[in-house]
Each structure stands twice: as C-alpha cells, then as structure tokens.
C-alpha positions as a Markdown table, in Angstrom:
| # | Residue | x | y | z |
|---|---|---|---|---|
| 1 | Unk | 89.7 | 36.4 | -22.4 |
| 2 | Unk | 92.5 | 37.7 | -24.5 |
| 3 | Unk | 93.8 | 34.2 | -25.1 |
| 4 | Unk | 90.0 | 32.7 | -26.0 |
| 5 | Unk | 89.9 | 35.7 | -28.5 |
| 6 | Unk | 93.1 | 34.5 | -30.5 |
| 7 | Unk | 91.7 | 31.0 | -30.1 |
| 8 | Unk | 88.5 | 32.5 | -32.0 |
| 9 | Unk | 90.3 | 34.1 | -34.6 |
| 10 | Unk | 92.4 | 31.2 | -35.1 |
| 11 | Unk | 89.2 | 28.6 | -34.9 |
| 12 | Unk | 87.4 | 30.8 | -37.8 |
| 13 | Unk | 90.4 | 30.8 | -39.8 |
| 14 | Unk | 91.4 | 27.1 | -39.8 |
| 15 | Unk | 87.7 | 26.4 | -40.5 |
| 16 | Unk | 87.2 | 28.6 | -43.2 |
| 17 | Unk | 90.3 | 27.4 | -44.7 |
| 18 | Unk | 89.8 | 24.1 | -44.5 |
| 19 | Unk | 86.4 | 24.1 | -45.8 |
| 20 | Unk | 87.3 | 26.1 | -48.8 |
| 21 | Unk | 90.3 | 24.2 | -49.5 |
| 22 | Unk | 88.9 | 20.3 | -49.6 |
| 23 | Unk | 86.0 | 21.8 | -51.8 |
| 24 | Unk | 88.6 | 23.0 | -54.3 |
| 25 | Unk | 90.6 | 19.9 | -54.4 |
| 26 | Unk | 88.0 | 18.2 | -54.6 |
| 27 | Unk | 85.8 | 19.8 | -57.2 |
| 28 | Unk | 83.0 | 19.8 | -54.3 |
| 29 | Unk | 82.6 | 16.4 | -53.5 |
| 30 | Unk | 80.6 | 15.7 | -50.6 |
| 31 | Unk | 81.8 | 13.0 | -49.1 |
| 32 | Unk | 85.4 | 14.7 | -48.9 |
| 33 | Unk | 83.2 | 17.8 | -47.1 |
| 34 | Unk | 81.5 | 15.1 | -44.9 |
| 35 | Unk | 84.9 | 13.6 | -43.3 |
| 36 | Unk | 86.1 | 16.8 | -42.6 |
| 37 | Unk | 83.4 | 17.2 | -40.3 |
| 38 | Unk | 83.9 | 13.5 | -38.8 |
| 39 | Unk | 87.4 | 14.9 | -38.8 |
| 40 | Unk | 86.3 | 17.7 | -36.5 |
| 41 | Unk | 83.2 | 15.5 | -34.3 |
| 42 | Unk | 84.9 | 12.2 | -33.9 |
| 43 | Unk | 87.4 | 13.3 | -31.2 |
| 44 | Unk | 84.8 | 14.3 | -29.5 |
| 45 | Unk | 82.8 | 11.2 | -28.3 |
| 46 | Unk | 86.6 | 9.5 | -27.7 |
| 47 | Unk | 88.7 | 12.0 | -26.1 |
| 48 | Unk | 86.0 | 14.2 | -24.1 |
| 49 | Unk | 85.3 | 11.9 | -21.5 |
| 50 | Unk | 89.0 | 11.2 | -21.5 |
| 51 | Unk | 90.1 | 15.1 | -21.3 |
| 52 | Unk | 87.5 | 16.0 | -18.4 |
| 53 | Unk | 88.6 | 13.5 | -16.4 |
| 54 | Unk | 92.5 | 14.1 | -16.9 |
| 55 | Unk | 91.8 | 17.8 | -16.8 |
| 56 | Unk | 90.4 | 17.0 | -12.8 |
| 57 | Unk | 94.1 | 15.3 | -12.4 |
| 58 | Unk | 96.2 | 17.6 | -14.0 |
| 59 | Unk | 96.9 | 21.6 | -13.2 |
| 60 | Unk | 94.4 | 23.5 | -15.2 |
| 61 | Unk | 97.0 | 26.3 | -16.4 |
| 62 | Unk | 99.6 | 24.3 | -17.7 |
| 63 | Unk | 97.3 | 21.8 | -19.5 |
| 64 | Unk | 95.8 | 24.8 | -21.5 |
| 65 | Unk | 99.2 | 26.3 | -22.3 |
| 66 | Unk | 100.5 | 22.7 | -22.9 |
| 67 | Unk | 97.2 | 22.5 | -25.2 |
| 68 | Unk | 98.4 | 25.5 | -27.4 |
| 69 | Unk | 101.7 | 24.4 | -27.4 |
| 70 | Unk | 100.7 | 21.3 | -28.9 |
| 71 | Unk | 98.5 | 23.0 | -31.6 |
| 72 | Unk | 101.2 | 24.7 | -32.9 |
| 73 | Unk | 103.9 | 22.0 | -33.1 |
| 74 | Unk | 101.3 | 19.6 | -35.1 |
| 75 | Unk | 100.3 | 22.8 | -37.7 |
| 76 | Unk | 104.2 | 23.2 | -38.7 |
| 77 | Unk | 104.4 | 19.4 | -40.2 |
| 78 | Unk | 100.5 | 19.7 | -41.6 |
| 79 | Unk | 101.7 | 23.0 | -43.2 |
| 80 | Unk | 105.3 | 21.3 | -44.8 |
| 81 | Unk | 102.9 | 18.4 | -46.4 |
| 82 | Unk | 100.0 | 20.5 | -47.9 |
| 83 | Unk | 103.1 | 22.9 | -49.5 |
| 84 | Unk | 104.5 | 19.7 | -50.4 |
| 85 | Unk | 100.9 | 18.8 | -51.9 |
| 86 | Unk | 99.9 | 16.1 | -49.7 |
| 87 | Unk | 96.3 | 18.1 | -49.4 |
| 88 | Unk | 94.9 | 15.4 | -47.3 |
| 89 | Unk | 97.0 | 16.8 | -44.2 |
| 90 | Unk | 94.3 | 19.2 | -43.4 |
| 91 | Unk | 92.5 | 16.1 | -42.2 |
| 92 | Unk | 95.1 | 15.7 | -39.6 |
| 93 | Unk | 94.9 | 19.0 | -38.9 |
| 94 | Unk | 91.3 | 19.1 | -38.1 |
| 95 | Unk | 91.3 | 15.8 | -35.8 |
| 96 | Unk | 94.5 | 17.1 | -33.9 |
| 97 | Unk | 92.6 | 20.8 | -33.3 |
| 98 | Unk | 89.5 | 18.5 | -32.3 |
| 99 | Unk | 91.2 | 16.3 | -29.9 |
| 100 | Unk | 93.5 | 19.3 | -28.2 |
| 101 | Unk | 90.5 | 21.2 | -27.7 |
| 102 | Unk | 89.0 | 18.1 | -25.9 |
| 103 | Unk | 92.0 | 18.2 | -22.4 |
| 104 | Unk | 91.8 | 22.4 | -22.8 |
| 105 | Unk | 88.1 | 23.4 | -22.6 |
| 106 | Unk | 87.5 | 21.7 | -19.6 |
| 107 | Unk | 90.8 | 23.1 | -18.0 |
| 108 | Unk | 89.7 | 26.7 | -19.0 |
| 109 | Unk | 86.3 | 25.6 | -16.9 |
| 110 | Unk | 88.1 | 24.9 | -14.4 |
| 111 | Unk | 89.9 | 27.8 | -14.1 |
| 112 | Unk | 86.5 | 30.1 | -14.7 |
| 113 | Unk | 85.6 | 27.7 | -11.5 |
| 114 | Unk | 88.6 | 29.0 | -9.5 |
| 115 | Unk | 89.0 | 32.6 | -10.1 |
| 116 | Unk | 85.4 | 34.1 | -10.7 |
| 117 | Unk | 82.9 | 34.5 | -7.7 |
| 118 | Unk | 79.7 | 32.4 | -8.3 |
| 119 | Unk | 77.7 | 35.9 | -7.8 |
| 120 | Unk | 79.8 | 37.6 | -11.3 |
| 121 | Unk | 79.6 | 34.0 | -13.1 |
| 122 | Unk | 76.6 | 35.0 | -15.1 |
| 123 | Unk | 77.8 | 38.4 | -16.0 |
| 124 | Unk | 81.4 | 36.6 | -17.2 |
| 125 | Unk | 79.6 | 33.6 | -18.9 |
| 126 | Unk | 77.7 | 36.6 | -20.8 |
| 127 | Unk | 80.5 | 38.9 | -21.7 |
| 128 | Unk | 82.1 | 35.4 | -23.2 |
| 129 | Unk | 79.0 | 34.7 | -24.8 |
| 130 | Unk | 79.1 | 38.3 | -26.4 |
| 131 | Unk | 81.8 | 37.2 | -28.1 |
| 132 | Unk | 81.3 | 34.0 | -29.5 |
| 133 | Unk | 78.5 | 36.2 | -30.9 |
| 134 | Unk | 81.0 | 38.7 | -32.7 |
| 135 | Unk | 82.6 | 36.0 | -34.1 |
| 136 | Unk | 79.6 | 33.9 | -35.3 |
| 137 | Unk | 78.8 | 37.6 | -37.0 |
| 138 | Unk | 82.5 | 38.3 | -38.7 |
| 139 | Unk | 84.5 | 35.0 | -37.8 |
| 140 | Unk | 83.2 | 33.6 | -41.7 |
| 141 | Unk | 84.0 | 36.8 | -43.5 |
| 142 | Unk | 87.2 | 37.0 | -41.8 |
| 143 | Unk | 88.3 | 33.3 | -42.5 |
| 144 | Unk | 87.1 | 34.0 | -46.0 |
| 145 | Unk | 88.7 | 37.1 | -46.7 |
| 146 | Unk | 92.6 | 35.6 | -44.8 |
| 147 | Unk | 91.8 | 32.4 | -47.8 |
| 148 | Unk | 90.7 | 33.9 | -50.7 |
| 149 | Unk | 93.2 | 36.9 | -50.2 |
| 150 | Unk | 96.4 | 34.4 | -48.9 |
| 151 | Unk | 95.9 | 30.9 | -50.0 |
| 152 | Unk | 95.9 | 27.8 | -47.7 |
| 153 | Unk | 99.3 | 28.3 | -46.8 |
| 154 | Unk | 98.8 | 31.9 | -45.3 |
| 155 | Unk | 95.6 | 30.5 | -43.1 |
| 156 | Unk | 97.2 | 27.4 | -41.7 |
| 157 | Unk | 101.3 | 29.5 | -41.1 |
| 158 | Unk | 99.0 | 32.8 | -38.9 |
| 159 | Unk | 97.5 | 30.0 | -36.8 |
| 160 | Unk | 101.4 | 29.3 | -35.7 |
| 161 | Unk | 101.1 | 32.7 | -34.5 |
| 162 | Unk | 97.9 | 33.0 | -32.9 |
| 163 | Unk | 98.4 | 29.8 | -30.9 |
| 164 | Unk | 102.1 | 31.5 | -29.7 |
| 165 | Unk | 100.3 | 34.2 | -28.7 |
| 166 | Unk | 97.6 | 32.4 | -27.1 |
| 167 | Unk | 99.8 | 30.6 | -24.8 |
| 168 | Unk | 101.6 | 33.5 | -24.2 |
| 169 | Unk | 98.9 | 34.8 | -22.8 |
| 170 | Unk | 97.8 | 31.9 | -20.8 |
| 171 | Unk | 101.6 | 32.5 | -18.8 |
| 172 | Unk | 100.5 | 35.3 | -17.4 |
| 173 | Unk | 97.4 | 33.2 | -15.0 |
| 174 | Unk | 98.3 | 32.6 | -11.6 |
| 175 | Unk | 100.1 | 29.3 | -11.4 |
| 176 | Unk | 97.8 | 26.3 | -10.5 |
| 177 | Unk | 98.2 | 24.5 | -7.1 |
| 178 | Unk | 99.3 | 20.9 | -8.0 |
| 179 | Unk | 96.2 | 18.2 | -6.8 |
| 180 | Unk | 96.4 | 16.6 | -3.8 |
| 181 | Unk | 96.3 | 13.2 | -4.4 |
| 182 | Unk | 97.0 | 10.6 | -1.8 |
| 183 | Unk | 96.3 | 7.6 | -3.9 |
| 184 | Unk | 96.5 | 6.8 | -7.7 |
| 185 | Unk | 93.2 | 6.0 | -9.1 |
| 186 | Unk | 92.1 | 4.7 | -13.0 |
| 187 | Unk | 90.8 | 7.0 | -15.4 |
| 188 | Unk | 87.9 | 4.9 | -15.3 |
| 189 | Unk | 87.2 | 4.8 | -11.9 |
| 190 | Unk | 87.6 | 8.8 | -12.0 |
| 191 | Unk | 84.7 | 8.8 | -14.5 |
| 192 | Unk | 82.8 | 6.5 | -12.6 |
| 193 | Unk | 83.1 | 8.7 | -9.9 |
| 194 | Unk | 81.8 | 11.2 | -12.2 |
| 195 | Unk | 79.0 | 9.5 | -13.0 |
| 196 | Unk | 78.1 | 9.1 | -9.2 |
| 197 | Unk | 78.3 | 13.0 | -8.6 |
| 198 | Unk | 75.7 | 14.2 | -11.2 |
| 199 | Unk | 73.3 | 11.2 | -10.5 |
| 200 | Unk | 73.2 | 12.7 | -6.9 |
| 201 | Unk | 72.9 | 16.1 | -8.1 |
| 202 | Unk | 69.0 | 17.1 | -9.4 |
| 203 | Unk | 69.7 | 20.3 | -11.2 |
| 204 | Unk | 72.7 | 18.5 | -13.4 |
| 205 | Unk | 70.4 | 15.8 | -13.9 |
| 206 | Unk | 67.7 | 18.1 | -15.2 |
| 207 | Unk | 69.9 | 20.2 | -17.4 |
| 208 | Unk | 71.4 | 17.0 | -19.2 |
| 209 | Unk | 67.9 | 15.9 | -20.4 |
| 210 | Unk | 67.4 | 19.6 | -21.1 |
| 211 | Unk | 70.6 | 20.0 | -23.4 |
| 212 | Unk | 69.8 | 16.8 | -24.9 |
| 213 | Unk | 66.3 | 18.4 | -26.1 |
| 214 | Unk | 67.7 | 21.7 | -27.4 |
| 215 | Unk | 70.6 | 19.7 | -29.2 |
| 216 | Unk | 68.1 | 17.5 | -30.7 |
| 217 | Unk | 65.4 | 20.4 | -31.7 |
| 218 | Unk | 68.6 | 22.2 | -33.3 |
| 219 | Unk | 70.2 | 18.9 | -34.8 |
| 220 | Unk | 67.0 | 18.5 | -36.8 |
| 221 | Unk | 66.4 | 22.1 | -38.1 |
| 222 | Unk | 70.1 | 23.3 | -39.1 |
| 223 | Unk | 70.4 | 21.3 | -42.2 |
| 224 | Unk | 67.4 | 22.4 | -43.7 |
| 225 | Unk | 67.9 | 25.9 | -43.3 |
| 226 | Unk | 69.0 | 26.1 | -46.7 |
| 227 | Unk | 65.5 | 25.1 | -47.9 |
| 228 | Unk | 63.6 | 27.5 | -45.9 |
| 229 | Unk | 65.1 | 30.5 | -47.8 |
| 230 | Unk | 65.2 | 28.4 | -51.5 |
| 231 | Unk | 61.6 | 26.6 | -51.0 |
| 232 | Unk | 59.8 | 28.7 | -48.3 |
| 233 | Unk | 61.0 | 32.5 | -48.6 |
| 234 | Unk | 61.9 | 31.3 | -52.4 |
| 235 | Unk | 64.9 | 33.2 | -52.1 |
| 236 | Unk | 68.3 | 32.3 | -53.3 |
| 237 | Unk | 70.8 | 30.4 | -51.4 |
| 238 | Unk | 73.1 | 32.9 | -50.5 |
| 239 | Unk | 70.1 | 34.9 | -49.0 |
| 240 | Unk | 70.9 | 32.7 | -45.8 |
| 241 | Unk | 74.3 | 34.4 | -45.0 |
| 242 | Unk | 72.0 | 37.3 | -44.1 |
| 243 | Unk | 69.4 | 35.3 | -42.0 |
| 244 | Unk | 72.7 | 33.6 | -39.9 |
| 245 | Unk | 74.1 | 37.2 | -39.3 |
| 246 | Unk | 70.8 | 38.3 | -38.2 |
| 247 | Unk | 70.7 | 35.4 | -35.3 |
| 248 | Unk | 74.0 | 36.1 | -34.5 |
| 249 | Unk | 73.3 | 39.7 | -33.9 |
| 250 | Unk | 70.3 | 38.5 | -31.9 |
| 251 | Unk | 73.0 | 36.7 | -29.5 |
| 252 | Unk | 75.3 | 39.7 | -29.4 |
| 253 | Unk | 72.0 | 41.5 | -28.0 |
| 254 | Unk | 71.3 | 38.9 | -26.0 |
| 255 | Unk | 74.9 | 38.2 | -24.4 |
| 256 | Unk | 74.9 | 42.3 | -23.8 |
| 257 | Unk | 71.7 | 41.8 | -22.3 |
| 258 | Unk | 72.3 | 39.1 | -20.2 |
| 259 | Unk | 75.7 | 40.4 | -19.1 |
| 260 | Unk | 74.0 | 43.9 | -18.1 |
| 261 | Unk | 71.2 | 41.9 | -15.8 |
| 262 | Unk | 72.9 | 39.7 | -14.4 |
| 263 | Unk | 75.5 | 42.1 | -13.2 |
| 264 | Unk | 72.7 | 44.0 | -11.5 |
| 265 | Unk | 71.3 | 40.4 | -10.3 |
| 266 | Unk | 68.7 | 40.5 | -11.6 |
| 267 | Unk | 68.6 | 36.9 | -12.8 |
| 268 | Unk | 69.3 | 35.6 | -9.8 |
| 269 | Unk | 66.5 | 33.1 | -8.8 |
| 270 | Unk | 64.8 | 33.6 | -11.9 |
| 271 | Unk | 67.1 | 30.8 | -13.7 |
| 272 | Unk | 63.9 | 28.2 | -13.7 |
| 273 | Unk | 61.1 | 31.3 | -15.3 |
| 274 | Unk | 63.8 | 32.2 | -17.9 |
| 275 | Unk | 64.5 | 29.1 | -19.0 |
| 276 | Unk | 61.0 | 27.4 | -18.8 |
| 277 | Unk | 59.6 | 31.1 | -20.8 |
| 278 | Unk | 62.6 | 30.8 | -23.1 |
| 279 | Unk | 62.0 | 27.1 | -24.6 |
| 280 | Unk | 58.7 | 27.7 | -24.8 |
| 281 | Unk | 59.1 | 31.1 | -26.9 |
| 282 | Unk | 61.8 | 29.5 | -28.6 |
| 283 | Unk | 59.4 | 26.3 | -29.7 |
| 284 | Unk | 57.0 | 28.5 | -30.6 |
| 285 | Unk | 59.4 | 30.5 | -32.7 |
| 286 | Unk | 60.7 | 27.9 | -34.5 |
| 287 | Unk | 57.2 | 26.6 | -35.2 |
| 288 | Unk | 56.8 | 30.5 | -36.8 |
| 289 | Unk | 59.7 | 30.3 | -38.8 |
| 290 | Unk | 58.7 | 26.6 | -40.3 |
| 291 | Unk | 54.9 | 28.3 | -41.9 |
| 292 | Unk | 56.5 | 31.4 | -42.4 |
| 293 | Unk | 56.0 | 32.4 | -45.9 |
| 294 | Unk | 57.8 | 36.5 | -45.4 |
| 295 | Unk | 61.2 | 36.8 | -45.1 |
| 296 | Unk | 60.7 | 39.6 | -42.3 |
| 297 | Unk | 58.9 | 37.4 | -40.2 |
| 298 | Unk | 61.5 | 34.8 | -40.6 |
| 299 | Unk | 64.4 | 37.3 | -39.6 |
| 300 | Unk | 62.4 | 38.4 | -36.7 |
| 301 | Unk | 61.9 | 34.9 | -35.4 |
| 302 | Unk | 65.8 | 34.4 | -36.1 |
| 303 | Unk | 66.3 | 37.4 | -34.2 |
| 304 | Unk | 63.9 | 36.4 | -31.3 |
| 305 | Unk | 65.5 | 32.6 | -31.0 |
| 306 | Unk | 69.4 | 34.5 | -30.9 |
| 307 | Unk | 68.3 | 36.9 | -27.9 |
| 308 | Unk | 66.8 | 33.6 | -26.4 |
| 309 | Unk | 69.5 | 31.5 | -26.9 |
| 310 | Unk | 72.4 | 33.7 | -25.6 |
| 311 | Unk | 70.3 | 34.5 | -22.6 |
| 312 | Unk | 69.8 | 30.5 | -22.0 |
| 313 | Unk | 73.0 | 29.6 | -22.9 |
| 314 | Unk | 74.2 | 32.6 | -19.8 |
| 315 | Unk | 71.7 | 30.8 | -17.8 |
| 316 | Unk | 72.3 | 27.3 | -18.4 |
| 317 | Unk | 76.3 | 27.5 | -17.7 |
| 318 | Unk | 76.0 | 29.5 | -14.6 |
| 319 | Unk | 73.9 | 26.8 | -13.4 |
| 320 | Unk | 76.3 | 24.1 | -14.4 |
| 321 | Unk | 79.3 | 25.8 | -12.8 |
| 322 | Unk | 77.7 | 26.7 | -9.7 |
| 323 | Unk | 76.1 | 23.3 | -9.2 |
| 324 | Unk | 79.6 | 21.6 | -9.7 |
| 325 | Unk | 82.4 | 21.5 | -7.2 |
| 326 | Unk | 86.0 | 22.2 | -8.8 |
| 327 | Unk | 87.6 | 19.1 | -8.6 |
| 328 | Unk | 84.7 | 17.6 | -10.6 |
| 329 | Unk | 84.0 | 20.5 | -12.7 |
| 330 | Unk | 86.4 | 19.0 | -15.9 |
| 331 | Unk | 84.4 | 15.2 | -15.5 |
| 332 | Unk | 80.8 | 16.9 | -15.9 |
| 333 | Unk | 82.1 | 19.1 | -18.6 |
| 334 | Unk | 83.6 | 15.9 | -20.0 |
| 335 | Unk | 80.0 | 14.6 | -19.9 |
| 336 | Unk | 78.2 | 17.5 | -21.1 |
| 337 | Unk | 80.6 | 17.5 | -24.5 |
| 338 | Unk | 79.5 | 14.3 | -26.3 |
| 339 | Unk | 76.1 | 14.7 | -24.9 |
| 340 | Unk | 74.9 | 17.7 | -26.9 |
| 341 | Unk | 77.1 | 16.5 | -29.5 |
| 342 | Unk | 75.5 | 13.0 | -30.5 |
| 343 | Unk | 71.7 | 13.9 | -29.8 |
| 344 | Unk | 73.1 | 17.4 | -32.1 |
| 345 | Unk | 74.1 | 14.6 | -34.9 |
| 346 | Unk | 71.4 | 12.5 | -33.9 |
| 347 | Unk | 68.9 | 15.1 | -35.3 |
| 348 | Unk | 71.0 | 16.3 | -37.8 |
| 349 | Unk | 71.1 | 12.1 | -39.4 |
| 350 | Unk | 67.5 | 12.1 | -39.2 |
| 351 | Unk | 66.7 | 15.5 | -40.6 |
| 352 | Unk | 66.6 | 14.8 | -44.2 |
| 353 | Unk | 65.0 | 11.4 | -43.9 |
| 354 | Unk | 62.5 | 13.0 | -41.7 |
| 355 | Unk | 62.0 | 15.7 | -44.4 |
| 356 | Unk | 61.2 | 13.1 | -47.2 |
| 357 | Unk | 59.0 | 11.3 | -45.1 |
| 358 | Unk | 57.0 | 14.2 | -43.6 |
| 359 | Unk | 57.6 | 17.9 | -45.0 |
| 360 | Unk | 60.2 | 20.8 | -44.3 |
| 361 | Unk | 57.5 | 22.9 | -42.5 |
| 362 | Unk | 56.3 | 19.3 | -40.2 |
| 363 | Unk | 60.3 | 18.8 | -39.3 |
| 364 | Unk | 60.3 | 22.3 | -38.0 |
| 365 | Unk | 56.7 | 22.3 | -36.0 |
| 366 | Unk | 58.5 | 18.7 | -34.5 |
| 367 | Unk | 61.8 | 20.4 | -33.5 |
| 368 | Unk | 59.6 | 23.4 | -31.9 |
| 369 | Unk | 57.3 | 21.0 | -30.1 |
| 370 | Unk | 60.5 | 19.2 | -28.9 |
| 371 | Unk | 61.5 | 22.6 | -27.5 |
| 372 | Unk | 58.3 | 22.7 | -25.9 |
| 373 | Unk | 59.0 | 19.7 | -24.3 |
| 374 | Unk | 62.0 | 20.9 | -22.8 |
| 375 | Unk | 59.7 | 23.4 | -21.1 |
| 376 | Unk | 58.5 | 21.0 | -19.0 |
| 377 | Unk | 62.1 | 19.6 | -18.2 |
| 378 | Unk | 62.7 | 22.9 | -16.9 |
| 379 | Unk | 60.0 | 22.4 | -13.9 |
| 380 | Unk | 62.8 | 20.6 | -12.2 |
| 381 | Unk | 65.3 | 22.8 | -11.8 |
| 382 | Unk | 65.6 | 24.7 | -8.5 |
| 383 | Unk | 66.4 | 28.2 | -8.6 |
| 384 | Unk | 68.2 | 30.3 | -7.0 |
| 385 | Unk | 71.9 | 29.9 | -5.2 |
| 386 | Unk | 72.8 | 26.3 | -6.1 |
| 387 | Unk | 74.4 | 25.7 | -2.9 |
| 388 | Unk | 71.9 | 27.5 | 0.1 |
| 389 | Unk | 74.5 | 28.6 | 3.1 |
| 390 | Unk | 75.4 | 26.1 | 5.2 |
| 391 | Unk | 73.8 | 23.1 | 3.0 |
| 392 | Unk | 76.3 | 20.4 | 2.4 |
| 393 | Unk | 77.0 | 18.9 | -0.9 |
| 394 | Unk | 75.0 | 15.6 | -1.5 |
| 395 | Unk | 77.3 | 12.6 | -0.6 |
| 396 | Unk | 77.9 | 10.4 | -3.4 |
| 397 | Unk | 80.2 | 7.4 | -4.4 |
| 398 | Unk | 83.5 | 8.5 | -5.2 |
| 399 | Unk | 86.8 | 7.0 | -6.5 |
| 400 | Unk | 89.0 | 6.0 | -3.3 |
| 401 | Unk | 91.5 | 8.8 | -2.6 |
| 402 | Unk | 90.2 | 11.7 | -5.0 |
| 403 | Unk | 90.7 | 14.6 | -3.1 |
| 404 | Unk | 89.6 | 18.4 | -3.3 |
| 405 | Unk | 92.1 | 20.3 | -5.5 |
C-alpha cells in the first residue's frame, strides 16, 4: 500500500504536468492534447495482453520493482531533453509510464492473489479503492499546485524520487518463489491458454460483458460533462471541478463503506443483488442527471453514482480475483485492461457524433439505459464463494507444461 500511494502521487503529478505543459507550448492546441492521451492509451491495447501473460512467467516482486526501476531510468534522459528544450520528450515519457504500468499491474494482482485471504479481499480491494478516491479528490490540485509552483522540471525530477521510493518499498515483500516450469511455451500459446480459462469460467465470462457495458455507458457520458454544467445547469465551466470532487467524495464514502461491510461479511453472497441493484440505480441516475435542470440534484446524482461505483468496483474485483487461479491471475487481468479500455474509447469516439445527431440529454438517457442493460447481465453471475469446498476448478485447454506457480 505504501508503494501504490507514491505511485499515486507520482501518477497525479506526471499527469498534471504534462497536461499543463503541452497546452503551454502549444498555445492549446488540441491535437497536441489529443496525442498525449494516445500517448498514455496506445500501450495499452499492445503491451497489456503482452504484460499479463509475462507477468504469469515472471516473479511478481521483482517484475514490480524492476517496473519502478525502469520508470525512473527513462525520466532522467526525458528530463535532460525537455531542460534542453526538446518539449516533445514528455511524449516519451507518457508512452514509457503507459507501457511500464502494462508488466507491473498485473504483477501487483498477483501478489494481492498470493498474500491476502479470499475472505479479507473485499475489505483490501475497498481500503485501496478508498484511496484511489483521495486521490481523484486532491491528486489534480496537488499536481497543479507541484507545476504551477515548480515548473516542468520540478514535476518530472520528484518523480525520480517517488519511483526510488516506491521500489524501495516494494524490497521489503517477501521474495517470490520462481515458476515452475517444466517446458518453455510461446507467449502466444500462454494467451491462448488464457483464452481457454475464462471461456470455461461463467462468472469471468459474465463480468467481461458487464465491464464492457459500464465502460461503454461511461465512454459516452464523460466528454460531455462539460456541457451539462455550461448548457444544462448553465453554469460556467469551472463549475465542474466541484461536481468531479463531489463524485469523488461519493467513492471515498463508498470505498469506506464497502471496506466496513465487507469486513464484517456482510457482502458475502450478496455480490449478484449489489451489483444487479447498483446498475440499475446507477442507469437511473444517470438518466436523472441528463433532464436535470438544478445543480443540487445533479450533485446528488453525482454523489449517488460515486457511492455506487466504489461499492461495484469492491464487488466486481473480488469477484475477479477469487474466480481466477494465480498462475492465470496476470493473463485475465491482461484481458480485462484493453477491454474496458476500447469499449471506454469506443463510447467516448462516438459521444459527440451521437450528441449532434440526437441531443446531450438523449446521449445520457442512452448511456443510463445501457447501464440498465448491464442489469440484466448481472443475472448470471453466481454468488457467493467462487470456488464451493471441495468443487474442482473447471478443466480447460491449457498450454502444454504451464504449471501452478
């Protein structure tokens, strides 16, 4: 936990530096803003796959530390060129965070895998979830304040520190047991294998189609948010700072709460009511927030839809991670990744087409009535323990010689 809160400082930072910094060498100009963001998204279709499966080959521990390591020796040479005033480093320096983070997150789910009991996953999956919600609260005024205050210079020379730290930290784990592997297999045939385990597993099945939904429903909505404060609330655009702090404090109520429940159990078995009751409230919220003419309305529906997604977010990846054996945990998080992203940018390309075509409030009823077709995807999960003592896990094709770690 330590090291993934340096590795949210330092993520806020870069971002917010980044950001700030093409837009003022650019004079604002879009397109430089949009290939920052290919920058950051493109890695993640090619190397995702790629780092999952390598991730269920390699030793979890070092690849992470290995991962921060890395991170640090590419921000010294990106740092020596923008001083130098080659500005289009920070380019580099977004794909090379993008890729790194593709072979480390699905390490770090492995080692959540390894060293926390199934029964205390939800609570730990909450408590993390409580703070990704801090930092969706304070991570922009903190990257803002480090830029404006130090320059692109300052930003970009602390993450050399954070990322020292971080893998600092990461020394401390207990040391990962090398993979037993009696025969070399292809990456490819490792995927494949991949492949093979979640067809014959119903509940990863059911939550793909069900994170493809959500990513889609949110894909559509998120860049028109601007235009429900300027053309709905008619409110001015920095009005919607307050409205994303507002969601993000529903998440940090909703992590809490999720956290506190599920360490009492209380979720357990439930998985299938919560999420089925929380799509549709979330669909129906959204609908709310698209006709919503009241800015209090729409910051209780913002506030309703962060409690609901931080409690289906807890659910959701407890699911996942006690669905999954280990050695395939990195593969299906591999899979998951570019998932969520393309239907996420899928929604997001159609969005303002879909706007011109229809209207902002009919893009938003669509995106809740996608929500609420989620609900029904939800019928399909099973709940309760993922594994009942004593079942066996479903047999399914597998490359020759990959063996438990």
């Amino acid at each position: 936990m330590a090291s993934d809160l340096l590795q949210q400082i330092g993520i806020w930072i870069r971002n917010m530096a980044l950001l700030y910094f093409v837009v003022a060498q650019t004079n604002g100009d879009p397109i430089a803003v949009s290939l920052l963001t290919v920058a950051e998204y493109a890695p993640i279709f090619i190397f995702s796959i790629i780092g999952g499966v390598l991730a269920d080959r390699w030793r979890p521990k070092r690849t992470m530390i290995i991962g921060d390591l890395l991170s640090l020796l590419s921000i010294a040479p990106i740092l020596w060129a923008v001083q130098a005033g080659y500005w289009q480093a920070v380019f580099v320096a977004a794909g090379v965070s993008a890729i790194v983070s593709q072979f480390s997150q699905p390490s770090s789910m492995k080692m959540f895998k390894r060293y926390v009991p199934d029964s205390q996953v939800g609570s730990a999956i909450a408590f993390s979830q409580t703070m990704s919600s801090l930092f969706i609260i304070g991570g922009p005024v903190l990257g803002t304040f480090i830029y404006t205050r130090y320059g692109i210079s300052f930003s970009l020379s602390s993450l050399l520190v954070l990322f020292a730290l971080s893998a600092l930290c990461l020394s401390l784990l207990p040391k990962s047991e090398p993979v037993d592997r009696t025969e070399r297999t292809s990456v490819y045939a490792e995927w494949k294998s991949g492949l093979g385990y979640v067809k014959g597993k119903r509940q990863l099945l059911v939550l793909f189609g069900l994170f493809a939904l959500i990513a889609l429903s949110a894909g559509l909505i998120q860049p028109l948010e601007i235009f429900l404060i300027t053309e709905r609330l008619q409110l001015p655009e920095a009005s919607l700072q307050w409205f994303t702090a507002v969601s993000g404090m529903g998440m940090l109520l909703g992590g809490i709460l999720a956290g506190v429940l599920s360490a009492g159990g209380h979720l357990l078995g439930k998985e299938r009511r919560i999420l089925l009751l929380g799509t549709l409230v979330f669909g129906a919220a959204t609908i709310v927030e698209g006709l919503s003419l009241w800015p209090f309305l729409t910051g209780s529906m913002r506030l309703m839809t962060g409690v609901l997604l931080a409690f289906m977010q807890t659910v959701m990846a407890t699911i996942m991670l006690t669905s999954v054996e280990e050695r395939y945990v990195g593969r299906i998080n591999g899979l998951f990744t570019p998932l969520f992203t393309g239907f996420l940018l899928l929604g997001t390309a159609c969005a303002g087409v879909y706007m011109h075509a229809t209207s902002l409030t009919f893009v938003f009823i669509t995106s809740g009535l996608i929500l609420g077709a989620a609900s029904f995807v939800t019928l399909g999960l099973r709940s309760g323990p993922a594994l009942a003592p004593g079942e066996s896990v479903a047999v399914v094709p597998r490359a020759p010689g990959l063996e438990a770690e």
